[in-house]
C-alpha positions in Angstrom: -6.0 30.1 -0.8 -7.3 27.7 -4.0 -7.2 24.3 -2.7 -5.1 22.0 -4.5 -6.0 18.6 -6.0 -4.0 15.5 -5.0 -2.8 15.1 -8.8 -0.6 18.7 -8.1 1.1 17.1 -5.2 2.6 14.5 -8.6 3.3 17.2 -11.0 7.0 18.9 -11.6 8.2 21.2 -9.0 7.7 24.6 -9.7 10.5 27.5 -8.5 11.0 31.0 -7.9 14.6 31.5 -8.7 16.0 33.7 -10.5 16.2 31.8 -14.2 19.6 30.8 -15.0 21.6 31.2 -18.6 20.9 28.5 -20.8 24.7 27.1 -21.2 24.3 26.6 -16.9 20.8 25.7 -17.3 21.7 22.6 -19.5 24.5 21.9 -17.7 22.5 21.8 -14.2 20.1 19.2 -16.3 22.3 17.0 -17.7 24.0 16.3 -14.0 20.5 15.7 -12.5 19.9 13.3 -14.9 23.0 11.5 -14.8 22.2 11.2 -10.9 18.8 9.3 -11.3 19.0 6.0 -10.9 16.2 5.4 -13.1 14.6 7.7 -16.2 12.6 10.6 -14.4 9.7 9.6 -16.3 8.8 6.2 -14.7 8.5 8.1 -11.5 5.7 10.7 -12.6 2.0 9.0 -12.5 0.4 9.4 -16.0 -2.8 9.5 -14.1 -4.4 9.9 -10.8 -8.0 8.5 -10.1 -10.0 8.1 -6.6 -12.7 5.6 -7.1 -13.4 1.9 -8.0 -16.5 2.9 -10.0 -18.8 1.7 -7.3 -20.9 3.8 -5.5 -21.6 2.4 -2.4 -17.6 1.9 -2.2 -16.5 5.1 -3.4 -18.5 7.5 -1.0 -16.2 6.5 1.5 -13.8 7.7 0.0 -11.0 5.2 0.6 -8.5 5.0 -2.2 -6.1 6.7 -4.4 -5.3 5.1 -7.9 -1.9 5.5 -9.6 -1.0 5.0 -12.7 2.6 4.6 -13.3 4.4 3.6 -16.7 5.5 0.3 -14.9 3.1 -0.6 -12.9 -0.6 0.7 -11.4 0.0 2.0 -7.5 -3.2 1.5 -5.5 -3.0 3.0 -1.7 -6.7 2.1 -0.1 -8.1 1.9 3.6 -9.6 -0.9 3.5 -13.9 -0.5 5.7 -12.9 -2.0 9.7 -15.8 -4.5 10.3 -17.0 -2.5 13.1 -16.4 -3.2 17.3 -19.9 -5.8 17.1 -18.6 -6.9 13.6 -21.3 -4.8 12.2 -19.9 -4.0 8.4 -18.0 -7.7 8.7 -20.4 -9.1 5.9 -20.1 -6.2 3.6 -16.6 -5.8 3.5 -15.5 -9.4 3.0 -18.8 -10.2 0.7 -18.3 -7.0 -1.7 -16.2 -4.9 -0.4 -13.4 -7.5 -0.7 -14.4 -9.3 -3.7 -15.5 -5.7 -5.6 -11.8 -4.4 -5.1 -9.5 -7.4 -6.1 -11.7 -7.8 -9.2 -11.1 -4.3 -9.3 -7.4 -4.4 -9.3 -7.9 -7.5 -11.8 -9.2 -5.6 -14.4 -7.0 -2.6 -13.9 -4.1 -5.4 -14.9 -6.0 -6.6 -17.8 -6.8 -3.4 -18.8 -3.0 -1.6 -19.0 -1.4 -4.9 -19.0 1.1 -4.1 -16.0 1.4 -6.2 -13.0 -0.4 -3.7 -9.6 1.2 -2.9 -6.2 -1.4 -2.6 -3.4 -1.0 -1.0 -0.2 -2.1 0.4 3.1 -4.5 -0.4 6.0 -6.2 -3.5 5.6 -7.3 -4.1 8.6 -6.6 -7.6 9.0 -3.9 -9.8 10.9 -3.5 -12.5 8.6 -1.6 -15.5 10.2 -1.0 -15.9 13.5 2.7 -13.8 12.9 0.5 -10.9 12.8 -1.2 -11.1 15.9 1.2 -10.6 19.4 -1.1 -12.5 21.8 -2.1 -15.2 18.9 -4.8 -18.0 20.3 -6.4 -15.6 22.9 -9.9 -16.1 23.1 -11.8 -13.3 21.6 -9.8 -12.6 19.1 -12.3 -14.3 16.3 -14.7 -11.7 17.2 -12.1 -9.0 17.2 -12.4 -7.2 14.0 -9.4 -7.9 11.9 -9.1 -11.0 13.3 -11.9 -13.3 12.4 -12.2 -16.1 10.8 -14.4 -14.3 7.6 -11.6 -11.5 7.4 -8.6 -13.8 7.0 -9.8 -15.9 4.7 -11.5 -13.2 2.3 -7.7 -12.1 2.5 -6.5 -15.3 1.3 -8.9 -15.0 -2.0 -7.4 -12.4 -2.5 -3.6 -13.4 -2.7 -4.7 -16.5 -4.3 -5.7 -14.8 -7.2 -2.1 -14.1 -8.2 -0.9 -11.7 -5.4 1.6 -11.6 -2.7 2.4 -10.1 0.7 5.7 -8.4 0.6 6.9 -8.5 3.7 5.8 -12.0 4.5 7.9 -12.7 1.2 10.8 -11.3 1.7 10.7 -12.3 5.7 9.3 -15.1 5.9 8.5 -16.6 9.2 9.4 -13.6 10.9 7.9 -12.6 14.4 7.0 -9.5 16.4 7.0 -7.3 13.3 3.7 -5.2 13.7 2.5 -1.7 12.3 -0.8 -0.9 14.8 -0.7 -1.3 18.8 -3.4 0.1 20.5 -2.8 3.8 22.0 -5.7 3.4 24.9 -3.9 0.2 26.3 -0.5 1.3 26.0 0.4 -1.3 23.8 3.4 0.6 22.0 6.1 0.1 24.3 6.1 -3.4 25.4 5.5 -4.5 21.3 1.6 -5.6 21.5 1.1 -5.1 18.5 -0.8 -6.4 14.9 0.5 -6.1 11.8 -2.5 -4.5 9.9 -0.7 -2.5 7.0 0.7 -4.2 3.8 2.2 -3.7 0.3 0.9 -6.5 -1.4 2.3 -7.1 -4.9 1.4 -9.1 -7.9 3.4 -12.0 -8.0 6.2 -10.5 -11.3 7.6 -8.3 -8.3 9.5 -11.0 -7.0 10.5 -12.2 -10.7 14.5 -11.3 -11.2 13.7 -10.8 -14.9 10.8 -7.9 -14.4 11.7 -4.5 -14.8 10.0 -3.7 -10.9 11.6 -5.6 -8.2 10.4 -5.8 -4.8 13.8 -5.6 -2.6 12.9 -5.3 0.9 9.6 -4.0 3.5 10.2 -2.8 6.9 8.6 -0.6 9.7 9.4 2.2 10.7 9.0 1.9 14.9 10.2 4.9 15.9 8.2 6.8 13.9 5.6 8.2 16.1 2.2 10.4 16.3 -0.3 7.6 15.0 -1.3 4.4 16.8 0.2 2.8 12.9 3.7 3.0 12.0 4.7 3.8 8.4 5.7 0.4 6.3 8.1 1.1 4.0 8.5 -1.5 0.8 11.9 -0.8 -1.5 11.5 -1.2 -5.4 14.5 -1.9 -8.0 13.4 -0.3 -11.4 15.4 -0.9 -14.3 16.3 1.4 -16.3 
């Protein structure tokens, strides 16, 4: 079997029914469209693109670029420092710093605002963290000191953390617990997976509206949880 690319998986479905006349054809059409709750074509990416243009970044591998006609949709892993903190100076010296200024220019660039999201591997404020204050958490990767306030940079440059947005000061909401220690069940968790948004998303007058982010906890088979983050387009 040919392998597929990734920018398939965003192209129009393809079927193997029988073709219907044209009268029931149109008619089929016009009631799909009349369902969408936004034109079909803000929902296709006009383009699909894997790397930052760095290549000690991009041999990892570790992002997927999306460019919607509303906004640019960024899904990234963002490098774990390491158990012994090993890769903590490259990811929050470049690493960090290479990607927002990525994201930066990708805003200049098309002039639409950018929605980034996934792994970051960092607990930001002490909401994230279930046993907050413990002692070796600053030299537990995701945790540190370096990490959190690399993070920081990065929202102070003009973006914002969805869920901490929308729910702010809430507690106990994580998307990691560790499966070796059992953590799931009694809620030991971090939160270590984000949509972060630039900061028009929370504007009533843009056309992309950032309306809610939740977990999904029951959602099992990882030691992450998906996070889920709800968009109002207008038409």
């Amino acid at each position: 079997m040919k392998q597929k690319s990734l920018n398939s998986f965003f192209s129009k479905p393809t079927s193997n029914k029988p073709k219907e006349s044209n009268n029931s054809s149109e008619v089929k059409q016009q009631q799909n469209s009349s369902s969408l709750p936004v034109p079909e074509e803000h929902l296709v990416p006009l383009d699909v693109t894997y790397a930052m243009g760095k290549q000690k970044h991009d041999t990892e591998g570790r992002f997927v670029v999306l460019d919607f006609p509303l906004f640019t949709l960024c899904n990234v892993y963002v490098p774990n420092s390491g158990q012994k903190l090993e890769r903590l100076p490259y990811r929050t010296r470049e690493w960090d710093k290479d990607f927002v200024h990525f994201l930066q220019q990708k805003q200049k660039d098309r002039k639409l605002p950018v929605l980034w999201l996934g792994d970051l591997n960092v607990a930001h404020t002490n909401l994230e963290v279930w046993n907050d204050g413990a002692k070796h958490l600053p030299k537990q990767a995701g945790v540190t000191a370096e990490e959190r306030a690399s993070f920081q940079e990065q929202l102070d440059l003009g973006f914002v953390d969805a869920f901490s947005k929308l729910h702010p000061g809430a507690k106990g909401h994580y998307s990691y617990w560790s499966t070796r220690a059992g953590n799931r069940q009694p809620n030991k968790g971090l939160r270590l997976d984000y949509f972060i948004c630039d900061h028009s998303f929370f504007d009533d007058s843009s056309t992309v509206i950032a309306r809610d982010s939740y977990m999904v906890y029951d959602q099992h088979g990882s030691d992450h949880c998906p996070v889920i983050l709800e968009l109002e387009i207008k038409p």
